[in-house]
C-alpha positions, 0 to 999 in steps of 0.5 A: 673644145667640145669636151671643154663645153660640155664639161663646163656645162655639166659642172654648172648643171651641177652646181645649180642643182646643189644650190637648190639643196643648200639652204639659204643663208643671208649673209646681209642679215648678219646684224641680227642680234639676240637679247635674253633678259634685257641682255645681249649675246655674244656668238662666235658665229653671228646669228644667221637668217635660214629660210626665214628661220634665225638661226644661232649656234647651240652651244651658246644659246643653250648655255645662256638659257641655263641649259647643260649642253652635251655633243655626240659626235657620231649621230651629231646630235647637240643636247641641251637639259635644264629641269628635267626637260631635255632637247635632242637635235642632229645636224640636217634633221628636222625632227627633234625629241623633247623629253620632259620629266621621263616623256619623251615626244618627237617634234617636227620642225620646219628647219633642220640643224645645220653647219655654219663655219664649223658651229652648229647652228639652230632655230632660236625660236623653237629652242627658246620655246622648247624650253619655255621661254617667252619669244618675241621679234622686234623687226626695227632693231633686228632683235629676237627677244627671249624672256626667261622667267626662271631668271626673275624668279632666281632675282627675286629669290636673292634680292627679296628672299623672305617674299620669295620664301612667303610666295613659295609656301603660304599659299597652300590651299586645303580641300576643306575649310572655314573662314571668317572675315570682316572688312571696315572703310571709312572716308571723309571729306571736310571742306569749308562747306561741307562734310562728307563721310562714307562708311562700309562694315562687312563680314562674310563665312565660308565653307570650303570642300572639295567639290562645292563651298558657300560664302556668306557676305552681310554689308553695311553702308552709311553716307552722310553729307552735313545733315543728310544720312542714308543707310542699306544693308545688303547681304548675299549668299553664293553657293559652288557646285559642279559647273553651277552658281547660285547667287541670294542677295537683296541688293535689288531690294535695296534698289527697289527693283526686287520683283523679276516677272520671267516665264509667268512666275515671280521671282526675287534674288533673295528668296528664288536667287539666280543661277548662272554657269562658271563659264558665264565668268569666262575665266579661261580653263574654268568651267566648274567649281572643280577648275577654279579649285583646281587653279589654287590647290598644289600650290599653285599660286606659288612663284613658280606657277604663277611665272609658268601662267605669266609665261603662258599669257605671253606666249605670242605677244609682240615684245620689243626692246624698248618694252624690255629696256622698261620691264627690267627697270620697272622689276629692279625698282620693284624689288626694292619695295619687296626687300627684306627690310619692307618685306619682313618675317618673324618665326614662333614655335609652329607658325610664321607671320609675314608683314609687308609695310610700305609708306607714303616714302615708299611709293612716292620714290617708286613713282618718282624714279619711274618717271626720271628713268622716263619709264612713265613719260613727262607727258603723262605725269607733271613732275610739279604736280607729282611733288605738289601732290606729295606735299598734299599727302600727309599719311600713306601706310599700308601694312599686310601681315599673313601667319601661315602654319604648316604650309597654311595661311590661318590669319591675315589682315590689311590695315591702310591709312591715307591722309590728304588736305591743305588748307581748306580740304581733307580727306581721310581713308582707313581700311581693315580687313581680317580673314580668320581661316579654320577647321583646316582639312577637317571636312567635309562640311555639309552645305544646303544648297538651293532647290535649282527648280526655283532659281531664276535661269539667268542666261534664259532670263537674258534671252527673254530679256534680249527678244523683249528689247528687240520687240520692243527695238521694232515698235520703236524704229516703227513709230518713232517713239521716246522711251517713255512713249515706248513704254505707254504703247507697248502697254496699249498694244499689249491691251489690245492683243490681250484682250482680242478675240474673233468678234471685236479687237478692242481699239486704242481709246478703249485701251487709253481708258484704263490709264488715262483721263480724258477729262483733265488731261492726265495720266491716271494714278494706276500708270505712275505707279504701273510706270514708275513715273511721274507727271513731268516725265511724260511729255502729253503734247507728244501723246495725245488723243484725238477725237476721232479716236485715234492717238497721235505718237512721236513728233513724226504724227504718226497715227495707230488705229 
């Protein structure tokens, strides 16, 4: 009977020691399912919760991610390779080697391959994004969602065949360039009391190198209500070089702001112009001319690169099935407005020109079928008032058309026309827009770019400005003061700080003296032009003098010496 105990009790030590070594399987998570491109997989062997890691047999999640699946038996090692990437994972071994186009890297994950009912079973997430696939949970339905790219890519290739041919090759950039473009809209508004027309001609050139360029923009603007016309030009010179922008325009002239006084030195943005730095544009990877050129050239705003960069912005976004369920009928509905017969193509000798044209037809149906399929929610849009609205519209066309030639896109143009009224308002658009690129590969091009001495710094500028509005932030809460008030006491208390010295401090009404009269009671002509204001901006009941000499600020009668 003792020998019966022990044994017993050296079996149980035993089998408690294995369960520590055995890896945890929960058998009550065997409803998780897993969903690639909106579809669900079927495994023989049900995906299975493994120290919190989901795991699925290779085989099957390999070959529905259009993997090439192999098995060696004697390291127990399953391989799967699709486009030049391969991975390698061997039973009970949490080390894995990746080999993208010839390199070869060794990963470590946190749970090995393992063996479930005769079926080897991994990690999804890791295999997913081992072979670039966006990966998501969705914890309500029990759903590890996989978005592959590649198969929208492939969908688009089959059922839009000539924009997939337009993405895949027309946009080649050179490394250097020239280009013109122009740019006309016009609106109008008629109603029965009033007409309203707004009018916009631009053109712009550039200059395209490999280490710098110039765009040149010149705009013309008209508005006109019934009798009442206004026009401005603006115009704007851009220049790019190393991790720097200079920007002339005149736009503020046309505001009348055109002086900046930073650093005891005037500046204006046409003459000086203002320098900022690429990463002030905060476009991620971008931090020079270099990088942005970089993110056009090879290619790469082909289908495929930009699928790679979608893949990569929604790497760790939180997906579930329902966004799935919508992201595919929005795609198949978005398709159709891409087809052949929207998206045609006509080929000349040594160049083809690509026309994309859509109609008022078009996307009225677009938006009609997303709201039946209640991929936009009745809530948000009226179905009365959606068809109200498309009885409304008269005229929607849009025509895109691109001549590409050796790769390179050499012509372009845009024309829009929409139409709108009933009976007693309409409203017209027309838009056309043309870009004429040139002298292709021909550079480089010389550019003469501003004297960086004379430009105005604009994040010193921006600093400047910050630590006047503090100062100025601090006199307020101080004094209780308006704007406009804040702007006459800074003044005077910049009088008397400027004009102190060690024998006398000049006081408030000596300061008052040079912008105001005591006499009438006003505002001197000097301190409207100096403030830009006028008479009725100035409230004189909440700044006056006293007899004493003293002023009384703001509502809280504060008085300053």
């Amino acid at each position: 009977m003792k020998n019966a105990k022990r044994i017993l009790s050296m079996m149980l030590v035993i089998v408690l020691t294995l369960s520590l070594c055995v890896p945890i399987v929960h058998a009550d998570d065997n409803d998780i399912k897993v969903m690639i491109n909106g579809e669900y997989i079927n495994f023989d062997v049900e995906p299975q919760l493994v120290n919190g890691r989901t795991m699925v047999p290779f085989r099957a999640i390999f070959e529905a991610m259009g993997a090439t699946v192999s098995w060696d038996q004697d390291l127990w090692q399953a391989s799967g390779e699709k486009a030049g990437k391969s991975v390698k994972m061997v039973i009970d071994s949490n080390e894995v080697k990746v080999t993208n186009n010839g390199v070869e890297e060794t990963i470590q994950i946190d749970q090995a391959p393992i063996l479930i009912d005769g079926r080897t079973m991994v990690p999804v997430r890791f295999v997913a994004q081992a072979f670039d696939k966006i990966v998501s949970w969705d914890n309500d339905e029990k759903t590890v969602i996989i978005l592959d790219l590649d198969y929208f890519v492939k969908l688009i290739e089959q059922k839009a065949p000539n924009f997939y041919e337009f993405m895949s090759i027309a946009y080649d950039v050179p490394e250097t360039l020239k280009s013109e473009d122009t740019f006309n809209l016009s609106t109008e508004m008629d109603t029965e009391s009033e007409h309203g027309n707004l009018t916009l001609e631009g053109k712009a050139s550039s200059i395209l190198n490999k280490d710098d360029a110039y765009i040149g923009m010149e705009l013309e603007m008209q508005v006109s209500i019934n009798d009442e016309k206004e026009e401005y030009d603006m115009d704007a010179d851009v220049y790019f070089k190393d991790d720097s922008i200079v920007l002339k325009t005149n736009i503020l002239d046309v505001l009348g702001q055109d002086v900046i006084e930073y650093n005891d030195k005037i500046y204006t943005l046409k003459d000086n112009g203002i320098l900022m730095n690429f990463e002030d544009l905060q476009i991620p990877g971008v931090s020079s001319y270099q990088d942005l050129m970089g993110m056009f050239t090879n290619k790469s705003n082909s289908i495929d690169n930009v699928s790679n960069m979608i893949n990569e912005e929604l790497y760790d976004t939180s997906i579930t099935v329902q966004d799935v369920k919508q992201l595919m009928q929005i795609f198949d509905l978005s398709l159709e407005l891409i087809s052949n017969d929207k998206f045609t193509k006509r080929n000349y000798a040594d160049t083809t020109i690509y026309t994309w044209k859509i109609t008022k037809e078009d996307i009225s149906d677009f938006i009609i079928k997303l709201v039946k399929n209640k991929i936009i929610s009745t809530e948000d849009v009226d179905m009365e008032v959606l068809n109200k609205a498309n009885e409304l519209i008269k005229q929607c066309e849009i025509i895109a058309q691109m001549q590409v030639k050796d790769s390179y896109p050499i012509n372009s143009k845009i024309e829009m026309n929409f139409e709108m009224s009933d009976t007693s308002t309409k409203i017209t658009l027309e838009l056309n827009a043309t870009e004429k690129i040139t002298d292709i590969n021909e550079g480089p091009f010389i550019i003469e770019h501003p004297d960086t001495q004379n430009v105005l710094d604009f994040n010193k500028y921006m600093e400047y400005v910050e630590e006047q509005q503090k100062e100025y932030q601090e006199i307020e809460m101080k004094y209780n003061l308006q704007t406009v008030q804040d702007t006459v006491t800074i003044y005077v208390l910049e009088y008397i700080s400027d004009n102190a010295d060690d024998e006398k401090v000049p006081s408030v009404k000596e300061a008052l003296e040079k912008i105001y009269v005591f006499e009438s009671n006003t505002w001197t002509k000097e301190v409207h032009e100096l403030f830009d204001l006028e008479d009725n901006h100035i409230d004189l009941t909440q700044f006056q003098l006293k007899q004493d000499g003293k002023v009384i600020l703001g509502q809280s009668n504060i008085e300053i010496d």
